[in-house]
C-alpha positions in Angstrom: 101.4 154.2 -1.3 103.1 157.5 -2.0 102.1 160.9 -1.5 102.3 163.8 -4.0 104.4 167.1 -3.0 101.5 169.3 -3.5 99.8 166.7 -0.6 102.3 167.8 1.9 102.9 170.9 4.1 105.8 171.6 5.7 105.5 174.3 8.5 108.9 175.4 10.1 109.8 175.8 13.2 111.2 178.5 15.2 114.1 177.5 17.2 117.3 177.0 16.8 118.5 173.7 17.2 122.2 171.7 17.8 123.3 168.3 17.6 125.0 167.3 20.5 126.5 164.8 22.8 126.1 163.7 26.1 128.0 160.9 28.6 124.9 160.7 30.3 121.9 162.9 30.9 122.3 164.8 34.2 121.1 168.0 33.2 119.3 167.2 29.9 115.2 168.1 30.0 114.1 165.6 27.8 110.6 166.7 28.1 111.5 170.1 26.1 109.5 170.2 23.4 111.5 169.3 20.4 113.9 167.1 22.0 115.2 163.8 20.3 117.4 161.5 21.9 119.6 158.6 20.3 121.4 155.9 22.6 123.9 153.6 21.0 126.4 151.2 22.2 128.8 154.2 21.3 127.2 157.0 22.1 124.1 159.7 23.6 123.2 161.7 21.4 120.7 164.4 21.4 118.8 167.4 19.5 117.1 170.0 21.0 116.4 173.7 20.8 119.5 175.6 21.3 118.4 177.3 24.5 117.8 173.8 26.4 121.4 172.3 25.8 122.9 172.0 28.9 126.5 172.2 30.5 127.7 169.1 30.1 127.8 168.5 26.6 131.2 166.5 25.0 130.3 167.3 21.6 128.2 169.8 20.0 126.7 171.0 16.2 125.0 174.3 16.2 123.1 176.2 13.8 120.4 173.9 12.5 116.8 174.9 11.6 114.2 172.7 11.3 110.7 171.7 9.5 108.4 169.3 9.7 105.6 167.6 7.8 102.2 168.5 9.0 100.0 166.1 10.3 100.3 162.4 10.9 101.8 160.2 8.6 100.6 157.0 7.7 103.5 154.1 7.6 102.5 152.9 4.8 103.7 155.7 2.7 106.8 156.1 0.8 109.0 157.8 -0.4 108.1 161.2 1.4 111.8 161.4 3.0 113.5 160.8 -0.3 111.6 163.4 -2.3 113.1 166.6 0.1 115.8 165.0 0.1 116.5 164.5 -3.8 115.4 168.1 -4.3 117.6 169.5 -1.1 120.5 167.4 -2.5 120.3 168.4 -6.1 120.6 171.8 -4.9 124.0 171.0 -2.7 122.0 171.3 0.9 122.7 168.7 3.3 119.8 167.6 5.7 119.4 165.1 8.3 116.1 163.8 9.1 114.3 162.2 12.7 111.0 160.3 12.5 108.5 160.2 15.5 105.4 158.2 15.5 103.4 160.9 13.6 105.6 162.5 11.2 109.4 163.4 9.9 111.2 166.5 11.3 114.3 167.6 8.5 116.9 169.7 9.6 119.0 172.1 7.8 121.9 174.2 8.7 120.5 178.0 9.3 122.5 179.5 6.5 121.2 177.2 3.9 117.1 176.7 5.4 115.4 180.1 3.2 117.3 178.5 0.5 115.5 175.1 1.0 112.2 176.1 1.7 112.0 178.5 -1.1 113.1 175.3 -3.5 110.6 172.8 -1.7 107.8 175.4 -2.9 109.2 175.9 -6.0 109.0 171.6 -6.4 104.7 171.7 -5.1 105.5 171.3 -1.4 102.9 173.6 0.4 105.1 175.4 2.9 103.4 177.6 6.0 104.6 181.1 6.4 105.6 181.3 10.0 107.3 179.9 12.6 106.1 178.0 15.6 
């Protein structure tokens, strides 16, 4: 089943976030709201609001801002992913994207995130004034 863009609202956050790499978590609060871990055979890798990244990072990314679809999304639905992304990438912004159980969070680089909400309006998307 797919959803139209005028179906979905994206409502941005406030935070800053970065990318970044651990060797193990002594010192990471992964009960920070807004924190998403990765754990690989080659790496730990974390994003989280700027503020909560702690000392002993190996690798970092700053500089991201972040939206997310409102509500809870259905897995049967398609598509939803692909359609910010087309739009984002047709207009030269790069993204990366982490699902939870509920819904999809997209990240942008700061510079570059007016720029991609404004065109995700543009395209239908309702998009929330405001930051949490």
């Amino acid at each position: 089943m797919k959803r139209q863009a005028s179906e979905l609202v994206l409502e941005p956050l406030a935070p800053a976030f970065t990318v970044y790499r651990v060797k193990d978590y002594t010192g990471v609060d992964v009960s920070c709201p807004f924190c998403f871990t990765g754990v690989t055979d080659e790496e730990h890798s974390l994003v989280c609001p700027t503020e909560a990244v702690p000392e002993n990072t190996e690798d970092r990314e700053d500089s991201w801002r972040c939206f997310r679809i409102r509500g809870v999304l259905d897995f049967s639905l398609t598509g939803i992913l692909a359609g910010i992304a087309e739009i984002l990438a047709s207009n030269e912004i790069g993204l990366f994207a982490v699902s939870t159980f509920n819904t999809d969070y997209i990240f942008v680089k700061e510079e570059q995130f007016p720029k991609a909400l404004s065109l995700l309006a543009q395209a239908g998307y309702s998009v929330i004034n405001g930051c949490r």
